[in-house]
C-alpha positions in Angstrom: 1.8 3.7 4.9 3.2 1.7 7.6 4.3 -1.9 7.9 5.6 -3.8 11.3 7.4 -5.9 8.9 5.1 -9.1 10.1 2.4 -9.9 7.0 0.7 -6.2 8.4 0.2 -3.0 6.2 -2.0 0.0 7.1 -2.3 2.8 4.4 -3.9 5.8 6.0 -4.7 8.6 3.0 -7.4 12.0 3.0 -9.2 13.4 0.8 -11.1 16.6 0.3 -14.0 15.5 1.4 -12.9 12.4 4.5 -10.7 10.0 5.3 -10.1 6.2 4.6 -7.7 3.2 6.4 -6.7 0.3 5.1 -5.0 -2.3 7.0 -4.2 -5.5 5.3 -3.3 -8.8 7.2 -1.5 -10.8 4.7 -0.7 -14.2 7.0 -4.6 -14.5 7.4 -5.6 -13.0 3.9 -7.8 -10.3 4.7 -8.3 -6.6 4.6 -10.6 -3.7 6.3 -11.3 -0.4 5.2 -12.5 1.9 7.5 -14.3 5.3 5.7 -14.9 8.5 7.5 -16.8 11.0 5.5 -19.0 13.7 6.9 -22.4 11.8 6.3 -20.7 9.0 9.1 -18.5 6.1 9.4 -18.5 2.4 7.6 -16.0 -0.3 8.1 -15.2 -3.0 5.4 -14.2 -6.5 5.9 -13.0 -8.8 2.9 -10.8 -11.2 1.4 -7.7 -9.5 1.4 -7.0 -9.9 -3.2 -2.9 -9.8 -3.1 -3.3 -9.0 -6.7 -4.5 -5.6 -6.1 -2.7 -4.8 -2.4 1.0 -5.5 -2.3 3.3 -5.0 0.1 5.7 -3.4 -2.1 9.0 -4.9 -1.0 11.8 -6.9 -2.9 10.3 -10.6 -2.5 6.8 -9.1 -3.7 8.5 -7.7 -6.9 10.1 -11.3 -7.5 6.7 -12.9 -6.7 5.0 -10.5 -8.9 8.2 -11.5 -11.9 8.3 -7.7 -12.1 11.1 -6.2 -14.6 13.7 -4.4 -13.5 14.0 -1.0 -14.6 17.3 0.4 -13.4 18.5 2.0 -10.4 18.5 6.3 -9.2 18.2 8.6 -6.3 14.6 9.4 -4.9 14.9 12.0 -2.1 17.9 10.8 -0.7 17.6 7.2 -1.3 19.4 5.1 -3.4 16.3 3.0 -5.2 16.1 0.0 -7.5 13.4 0.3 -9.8 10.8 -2.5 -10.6 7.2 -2.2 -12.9 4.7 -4.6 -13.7 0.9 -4.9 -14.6 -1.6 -7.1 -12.9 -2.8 -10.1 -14.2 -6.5 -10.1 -12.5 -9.4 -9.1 -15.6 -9.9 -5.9 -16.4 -7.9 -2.8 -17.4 -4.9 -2.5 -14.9 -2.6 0.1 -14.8 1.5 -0.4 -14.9 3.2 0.2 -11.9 6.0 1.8 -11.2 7.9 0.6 -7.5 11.0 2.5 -6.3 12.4 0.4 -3.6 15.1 2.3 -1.2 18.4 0.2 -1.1 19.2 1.6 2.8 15.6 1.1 3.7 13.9 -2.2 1.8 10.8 0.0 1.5 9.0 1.7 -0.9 10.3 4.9 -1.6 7.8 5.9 -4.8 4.9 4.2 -6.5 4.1 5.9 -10.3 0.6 4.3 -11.1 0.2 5.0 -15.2 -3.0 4.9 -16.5 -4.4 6.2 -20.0 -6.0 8.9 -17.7 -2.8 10.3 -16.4 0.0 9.0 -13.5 -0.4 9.1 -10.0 2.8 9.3 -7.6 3.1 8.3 -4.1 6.5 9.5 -2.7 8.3 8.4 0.4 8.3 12.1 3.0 9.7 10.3 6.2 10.5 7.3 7.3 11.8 5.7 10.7 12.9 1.8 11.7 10.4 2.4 14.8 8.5 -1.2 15.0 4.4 0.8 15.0 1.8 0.1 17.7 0.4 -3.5 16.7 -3.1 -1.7 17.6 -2.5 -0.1 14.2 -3.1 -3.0 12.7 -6.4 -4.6 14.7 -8.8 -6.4 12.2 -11.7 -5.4 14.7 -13.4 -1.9 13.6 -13.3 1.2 16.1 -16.9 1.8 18.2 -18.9 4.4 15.7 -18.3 2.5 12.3 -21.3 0.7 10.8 -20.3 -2.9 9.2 -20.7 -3.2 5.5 
C-alpha cells in the first residue's frame, strides 16, 4: 500500500495464482485495476466508489463518523483505533482501522465478516514521497481493457 499523500493510493497484493494493482485517484474519482494471472493481463477503469476504497487516514475516519475504539501498540506504533461499517446496500463487513500516531497511516486493517477476519498489518514503512509513475491512470503495454 502506498500513498504520495496527494488524493493517490496504489495497493499492490499476490495471490497463489497472480497478481493485482489498484491505484485509486481520489481528486478525479477514479480507479484501475490491473490483473496479471497466468491466462494474461486485463486492466480496469471505473468510477473510483469512496464507499468501498478509503484512504485510511484520520480525516477519512471523521468523514466516515467512525467510533473510536481506544488506543495500543501495533508493532512498534502507538495506534488510535477506529471501526465502522459501510453504508452502500448489501452485506458489509466492520472494519477495524489502526492508525499509527508517529506515522498518520494505517498501521492494521481487521475486516470481520460472519466468514472469519482478515488482517492487514503494517511490515515497513518509510516518509519517502514514491515515484508519481506509480500512480499513472494509463494501463502498462500488454494489458487488455475491460
Amino acid at each position: 500500500m502506498t500513498s504520495d499523500g496527494k488524493g493517490h493510493m496504489r495497493i499492490d497484493s499476490k495471490v497463489t495464482h497472480g497478481e493485482g494493482t489498484i491505484i485509486a485517484d481520489f481528486l478525479n474519482k477514479e480507479a484501475l485495476t490491473l490483473v496479471t494471472l497466468p491466462i494474461g493481463k486485463s486492466a480496469r477503469k471505473r468510477k473510483l466508489d469512496e464507499n468501498v476504497f478509503q484512504t485510511y487516514e484520520v480525516s477519512e475516519m471523521k468523514r466516515l463518523n467512525a467510533k473510536s475504539i481506544g488506543t495500543k501498540i501495533i508493532e512498534n506504533h502507538p495506534c488510535h483505533g477506529f471501526e465502522y461499517k459501510l453504508t452502500n446496500p448489501g452485506t458489509q463487513p466492520v472494519r477495524q482501522v489502526w492508525i499509527g500516531d508517529d506515522i498518520g497511516w494505517l498501521v492494521q486493517l481487521n475486516v470481520l465478516e460472519p466468514e472469519g477476519t482478515s488482517v492487514t498489518t503494517l511490515k515497513t514503512f518509510s516518509n519517502k514521497v514514491p515515484e508519481a509513475s506509480l500512480f499513472s491512470m494509463t494501463p502498462p503495454s500488454g494489458y487488455a481493457r475491460m
